[in-house]
N, CA, C and O of each residue as an XYZ file, in Angstrom:
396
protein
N     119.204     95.445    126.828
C     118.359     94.664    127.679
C     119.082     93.360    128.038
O     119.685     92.642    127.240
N     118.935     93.159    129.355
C     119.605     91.825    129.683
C     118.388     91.091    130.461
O     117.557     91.480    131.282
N     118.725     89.558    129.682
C     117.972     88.504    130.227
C     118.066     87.605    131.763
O     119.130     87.207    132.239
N     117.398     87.503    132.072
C     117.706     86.825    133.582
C     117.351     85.720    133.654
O     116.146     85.666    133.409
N     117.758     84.800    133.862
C     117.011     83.622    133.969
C     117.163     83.193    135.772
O     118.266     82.990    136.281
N     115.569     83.095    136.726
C     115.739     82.374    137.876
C     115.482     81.178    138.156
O     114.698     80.526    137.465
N     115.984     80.770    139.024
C     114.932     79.594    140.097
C     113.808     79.532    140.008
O     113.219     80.567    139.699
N     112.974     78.199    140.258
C     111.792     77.920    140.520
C     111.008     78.661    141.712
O     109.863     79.112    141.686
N     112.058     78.664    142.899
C     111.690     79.582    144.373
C     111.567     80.783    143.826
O     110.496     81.366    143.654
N     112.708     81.210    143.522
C     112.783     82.794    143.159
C     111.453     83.290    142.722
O     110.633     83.980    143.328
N     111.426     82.704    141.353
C     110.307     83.521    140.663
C     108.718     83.631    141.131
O     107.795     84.344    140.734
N     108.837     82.332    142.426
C     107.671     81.893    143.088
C     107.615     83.395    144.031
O     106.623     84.119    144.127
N     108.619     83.568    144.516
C     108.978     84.604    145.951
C     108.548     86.283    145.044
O     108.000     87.279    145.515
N     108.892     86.114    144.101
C     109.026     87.025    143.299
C     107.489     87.556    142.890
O     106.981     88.630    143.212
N     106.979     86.631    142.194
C     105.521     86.633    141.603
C     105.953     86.702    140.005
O     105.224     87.358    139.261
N     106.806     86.218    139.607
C     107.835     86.213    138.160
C     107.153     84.992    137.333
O     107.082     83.851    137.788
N     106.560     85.461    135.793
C     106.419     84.021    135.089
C     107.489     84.213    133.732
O     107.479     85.071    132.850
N     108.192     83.315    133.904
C     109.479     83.430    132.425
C     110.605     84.363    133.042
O     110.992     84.648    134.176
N     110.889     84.648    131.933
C     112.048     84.707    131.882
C     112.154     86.328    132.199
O     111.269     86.941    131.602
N     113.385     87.528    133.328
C     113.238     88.733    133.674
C     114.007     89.414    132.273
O     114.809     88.771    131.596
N     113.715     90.442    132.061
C     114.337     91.722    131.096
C     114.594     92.674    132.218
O     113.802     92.836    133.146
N     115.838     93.351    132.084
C     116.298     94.554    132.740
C     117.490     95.305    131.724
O     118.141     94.648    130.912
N     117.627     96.535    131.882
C     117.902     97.865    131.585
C     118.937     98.046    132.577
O     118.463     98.533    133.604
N     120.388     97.794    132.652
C     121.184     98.274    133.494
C     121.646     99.751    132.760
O     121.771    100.018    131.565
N     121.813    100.462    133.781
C     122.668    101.710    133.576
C     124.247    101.394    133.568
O     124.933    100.518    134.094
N     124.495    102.400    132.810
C     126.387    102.455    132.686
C     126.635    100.673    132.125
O     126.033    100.009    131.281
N     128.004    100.281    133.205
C     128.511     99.324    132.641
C     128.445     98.468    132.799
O     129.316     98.208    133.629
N     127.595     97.096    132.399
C     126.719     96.011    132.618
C     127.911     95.173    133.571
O     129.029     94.900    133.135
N     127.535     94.906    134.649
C     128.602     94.503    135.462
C     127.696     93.401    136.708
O     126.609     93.950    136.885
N     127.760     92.386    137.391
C     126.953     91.282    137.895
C     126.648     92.262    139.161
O     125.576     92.090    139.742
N     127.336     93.057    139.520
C     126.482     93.877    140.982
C     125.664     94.745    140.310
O     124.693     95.189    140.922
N     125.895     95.145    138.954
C     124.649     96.203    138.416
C     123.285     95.698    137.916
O     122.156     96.105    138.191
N     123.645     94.813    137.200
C     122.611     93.809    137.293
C     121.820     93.315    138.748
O     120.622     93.511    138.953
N     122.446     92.858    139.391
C     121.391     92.257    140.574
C     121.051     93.273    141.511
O     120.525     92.980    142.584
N     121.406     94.860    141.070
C     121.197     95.891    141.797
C     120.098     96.426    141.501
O     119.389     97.212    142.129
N     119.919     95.607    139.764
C     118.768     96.678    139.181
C     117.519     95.432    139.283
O     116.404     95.880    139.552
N     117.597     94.235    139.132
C     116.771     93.478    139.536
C     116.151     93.016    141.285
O     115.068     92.553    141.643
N     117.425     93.404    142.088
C     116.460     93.884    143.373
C     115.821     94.751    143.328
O     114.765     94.562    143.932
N     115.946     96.057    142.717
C     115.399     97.121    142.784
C     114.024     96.930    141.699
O     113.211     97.855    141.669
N     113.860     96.044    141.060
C     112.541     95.974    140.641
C     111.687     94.721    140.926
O     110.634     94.361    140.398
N     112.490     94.101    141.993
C     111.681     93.139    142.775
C     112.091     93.068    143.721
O     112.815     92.072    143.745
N     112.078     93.822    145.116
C     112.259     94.311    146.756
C     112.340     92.957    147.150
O     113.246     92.700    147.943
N     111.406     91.769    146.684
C     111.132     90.863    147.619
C     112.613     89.752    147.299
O     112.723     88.534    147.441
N     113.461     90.645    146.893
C     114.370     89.188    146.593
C     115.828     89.724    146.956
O     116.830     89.022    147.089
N     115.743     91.133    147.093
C     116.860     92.019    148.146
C     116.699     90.795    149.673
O     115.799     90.430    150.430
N     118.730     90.422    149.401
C     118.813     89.258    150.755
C     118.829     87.484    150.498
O     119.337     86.564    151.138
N     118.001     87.542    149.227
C     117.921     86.069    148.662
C     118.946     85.950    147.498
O     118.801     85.017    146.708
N     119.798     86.679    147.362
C     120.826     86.227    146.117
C     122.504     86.712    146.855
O     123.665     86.342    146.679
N     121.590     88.044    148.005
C     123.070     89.142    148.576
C     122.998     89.321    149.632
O     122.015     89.908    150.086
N     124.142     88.827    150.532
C     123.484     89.580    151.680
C     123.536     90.872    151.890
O     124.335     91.587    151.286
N     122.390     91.481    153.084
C     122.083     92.607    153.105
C     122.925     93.900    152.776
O     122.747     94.857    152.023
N     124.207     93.417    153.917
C     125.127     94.750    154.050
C     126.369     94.539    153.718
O     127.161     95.450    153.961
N     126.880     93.285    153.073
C     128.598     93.035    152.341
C     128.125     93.316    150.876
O     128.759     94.122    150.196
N     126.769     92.523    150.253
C     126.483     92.530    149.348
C     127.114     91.179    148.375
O     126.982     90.962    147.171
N     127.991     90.242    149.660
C     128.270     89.194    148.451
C     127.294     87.967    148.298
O     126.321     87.721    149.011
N     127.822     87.144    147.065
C     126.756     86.317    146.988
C     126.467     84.869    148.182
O     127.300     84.154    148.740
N     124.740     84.845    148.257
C     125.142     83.906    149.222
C     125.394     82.576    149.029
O     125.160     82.126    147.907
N     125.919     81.677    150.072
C     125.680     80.304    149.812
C     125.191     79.780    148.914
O     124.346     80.620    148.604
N     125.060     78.815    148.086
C     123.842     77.658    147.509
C     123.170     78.424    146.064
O     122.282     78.109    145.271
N     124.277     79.800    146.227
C     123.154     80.565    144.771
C     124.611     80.582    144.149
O     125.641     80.521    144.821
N     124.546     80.680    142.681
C     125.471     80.047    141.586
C     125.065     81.673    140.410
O     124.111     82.410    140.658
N     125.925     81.878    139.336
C     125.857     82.759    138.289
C     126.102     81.962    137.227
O     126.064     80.789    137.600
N     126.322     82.056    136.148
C     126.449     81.426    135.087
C     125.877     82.532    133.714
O     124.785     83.048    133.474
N     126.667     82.551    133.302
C     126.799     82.881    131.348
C     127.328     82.411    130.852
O     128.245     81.760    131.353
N     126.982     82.449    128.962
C     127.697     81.858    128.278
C     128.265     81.049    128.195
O     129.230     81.108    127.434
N     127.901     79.427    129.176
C     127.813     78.047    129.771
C     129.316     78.169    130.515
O     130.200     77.340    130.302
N     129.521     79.567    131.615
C     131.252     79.491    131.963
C     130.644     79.927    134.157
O     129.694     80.619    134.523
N     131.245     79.486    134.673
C     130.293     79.847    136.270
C     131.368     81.191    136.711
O     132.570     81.309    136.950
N     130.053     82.179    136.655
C     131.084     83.641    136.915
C     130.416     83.502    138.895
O     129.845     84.480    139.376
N     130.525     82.825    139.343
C     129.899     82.823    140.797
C     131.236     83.602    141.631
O     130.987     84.511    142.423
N     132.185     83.304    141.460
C     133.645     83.568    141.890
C     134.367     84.730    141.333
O     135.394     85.130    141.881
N     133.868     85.317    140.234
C     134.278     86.861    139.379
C     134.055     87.644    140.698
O     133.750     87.306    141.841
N     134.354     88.944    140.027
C     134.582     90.110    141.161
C     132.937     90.677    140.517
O     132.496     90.374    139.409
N     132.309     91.461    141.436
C     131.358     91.487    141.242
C     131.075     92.695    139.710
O     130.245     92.767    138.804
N     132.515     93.614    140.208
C     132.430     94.538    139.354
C     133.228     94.362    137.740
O     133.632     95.182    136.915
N     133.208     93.027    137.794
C     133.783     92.972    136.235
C     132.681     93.110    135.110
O     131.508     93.012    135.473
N     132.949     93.319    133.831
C     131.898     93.574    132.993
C     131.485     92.058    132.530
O     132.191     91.051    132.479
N     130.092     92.239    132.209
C     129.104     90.933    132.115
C     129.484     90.350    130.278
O     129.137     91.114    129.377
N     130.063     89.237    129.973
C     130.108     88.951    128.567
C     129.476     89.736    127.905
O     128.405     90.168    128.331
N     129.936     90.081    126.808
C     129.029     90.675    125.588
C     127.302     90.327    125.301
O     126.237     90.932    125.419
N     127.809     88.856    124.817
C     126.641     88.346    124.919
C     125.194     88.680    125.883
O     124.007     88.875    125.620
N     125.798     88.637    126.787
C     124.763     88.924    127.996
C     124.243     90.017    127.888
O     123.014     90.064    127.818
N     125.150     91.426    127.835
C     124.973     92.404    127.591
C     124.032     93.049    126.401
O     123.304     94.042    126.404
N     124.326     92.135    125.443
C     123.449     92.571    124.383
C     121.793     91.768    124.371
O     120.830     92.088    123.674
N     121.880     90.701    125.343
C     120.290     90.191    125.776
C     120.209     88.683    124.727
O     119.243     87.967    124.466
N     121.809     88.584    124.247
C     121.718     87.436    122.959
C     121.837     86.142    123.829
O     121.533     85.116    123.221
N     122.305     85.952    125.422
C     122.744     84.699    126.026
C     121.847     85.208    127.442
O     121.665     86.357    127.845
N     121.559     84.418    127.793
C     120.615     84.886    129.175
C     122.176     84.843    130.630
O     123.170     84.119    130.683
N     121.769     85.787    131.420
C     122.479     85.270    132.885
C     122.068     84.845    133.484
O     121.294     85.656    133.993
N     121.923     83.481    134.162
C     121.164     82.685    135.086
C     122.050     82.975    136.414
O     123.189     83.341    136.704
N     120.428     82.462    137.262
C     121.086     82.131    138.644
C     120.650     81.194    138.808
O     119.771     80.833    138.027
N     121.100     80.218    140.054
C     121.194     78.581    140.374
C     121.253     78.420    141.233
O     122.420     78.441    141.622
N     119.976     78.058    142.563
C     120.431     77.156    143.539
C     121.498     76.257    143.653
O     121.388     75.372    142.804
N     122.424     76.137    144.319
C     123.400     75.174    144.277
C     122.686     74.128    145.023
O     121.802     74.442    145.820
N     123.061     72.726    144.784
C     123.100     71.703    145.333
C     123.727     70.598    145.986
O     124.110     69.699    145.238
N     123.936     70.450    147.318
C     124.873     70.261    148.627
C     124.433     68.645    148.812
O     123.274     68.287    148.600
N     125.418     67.777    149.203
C     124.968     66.462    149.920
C     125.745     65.442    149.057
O     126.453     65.505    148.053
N     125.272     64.412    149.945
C     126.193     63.360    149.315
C     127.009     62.742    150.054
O     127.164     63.130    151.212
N     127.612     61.805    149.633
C     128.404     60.572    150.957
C     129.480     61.068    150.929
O     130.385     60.621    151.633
């Protein structure tokens, strides 16, 4: 079981309270993950990926094990940790601006 941790929007868009649990198949990897959490919340397919490249968008961030996997390949395998549900994977609005 892997932990998810979202956004304030997200989980609003979502209808999400706390923290997500998901069940990836095969090899816990950041596109299998957010493949299996669109797929059990439709309404957020487009808000993390776009539709048809599938990469991540703008202003949204990854993070495990306090290291930013935003820039990993999508298909690398997810820390241990993560994998085993012991460290959560967050996602993160990024935040833009400034002089």
């Amino acid at each position: 079981m892997i932990r998810v941790e979202l956004p304030a929007h997200l989980r609003t868009l979502g209808q999400i309270t706390g923290e997500v649990h998901l069940e990836v198949e095969g090899v816990p990897t950041q596109a299998a993950l957010l493949d299996a959490l669109e797929a059990r919340y439709p309404m957020l397919q487009g808000t993390l990926r776009d539709h048809t490249t599938k990469q991540r968008r703008p202003f949204i961030r990854f993070f495990a094990c306090e290291e930013d996997l935003s820039h990993n390949w999508p298909e690398d395998p997810l820390p241990e940790a993560v994998a085993s549900g012991k460290e959560p994977f967050w996602i993160v609005g990024a935040i833009a601006g400034g002089r």
